[in-house]
N, C-alpha and C positions, 0 to 999 in steps of 0.2 A: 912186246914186253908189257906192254898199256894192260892190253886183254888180259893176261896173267895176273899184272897188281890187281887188278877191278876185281875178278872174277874170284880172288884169296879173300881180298878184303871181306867183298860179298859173304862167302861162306864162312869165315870168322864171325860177323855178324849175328848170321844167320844163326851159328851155334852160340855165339853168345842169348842170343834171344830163348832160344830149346832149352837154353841150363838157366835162364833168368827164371820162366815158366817152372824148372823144375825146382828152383827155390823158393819159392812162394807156394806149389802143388806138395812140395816133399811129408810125405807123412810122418819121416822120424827127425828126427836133427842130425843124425848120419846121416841123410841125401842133404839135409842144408850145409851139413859141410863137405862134403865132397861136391855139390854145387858150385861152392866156396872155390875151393881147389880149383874147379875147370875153370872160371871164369876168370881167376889168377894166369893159368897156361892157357888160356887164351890172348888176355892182355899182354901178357909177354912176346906171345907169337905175333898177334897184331902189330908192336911194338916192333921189333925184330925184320916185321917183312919192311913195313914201313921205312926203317932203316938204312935198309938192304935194294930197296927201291933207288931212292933216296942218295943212296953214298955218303950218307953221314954216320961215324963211327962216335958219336956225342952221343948216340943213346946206348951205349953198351952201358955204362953207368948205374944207368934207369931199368936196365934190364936185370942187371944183377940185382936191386933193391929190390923191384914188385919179384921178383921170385923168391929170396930170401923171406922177404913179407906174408907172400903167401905161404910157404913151406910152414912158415913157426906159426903163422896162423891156426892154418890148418889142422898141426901138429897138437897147438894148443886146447883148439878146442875139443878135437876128437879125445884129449888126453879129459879135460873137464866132463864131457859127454860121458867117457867111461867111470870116473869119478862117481857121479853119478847113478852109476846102475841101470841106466838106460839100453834096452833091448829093442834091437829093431823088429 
């Protein structure tokens, strides 16, 4: 079960790193926020497995927040973005 945590975390990581890159590379502000987005559901998952590892039911909490957080984030900007006039 060791191998399993290590090898999620690892690849959580990893994609968190590919979407950090793609928020800093993104050409329109729709990939910065849907960047946005993953990196929220990934925190969440990160958060989640960690958890779930773990046996402690004290971050269901936290988990509800960063995803609430992210959703209206995301929600809001894409809503500003279109405001906007912006075409990808």
């Amino acid at each position: 079960m060791n191998t399993v945590y290590i090898v999620t975390m690892v690849l959580l990581g990893a994609a968190f790193l590919m979407t950090t890159a793609r928020l800093v590379r993104g050409p329109s502000s729709f990939d910065r926020i849907m960047s946005l987005d993953v990196m929220a559901v990934l925190l969440v998952s990160g958060i989640a497995v960690h958890s779930a590892f773990y046996g402690e039911p004290a971050y269901a909490p936290l988990l509800l927040v960063v995803a609430m957080l992210g959703f209206v984030g995301s929600v809001s900007a894409a809503r500003l973005a279109g405001s906007r006039g912006e075409r990808t």
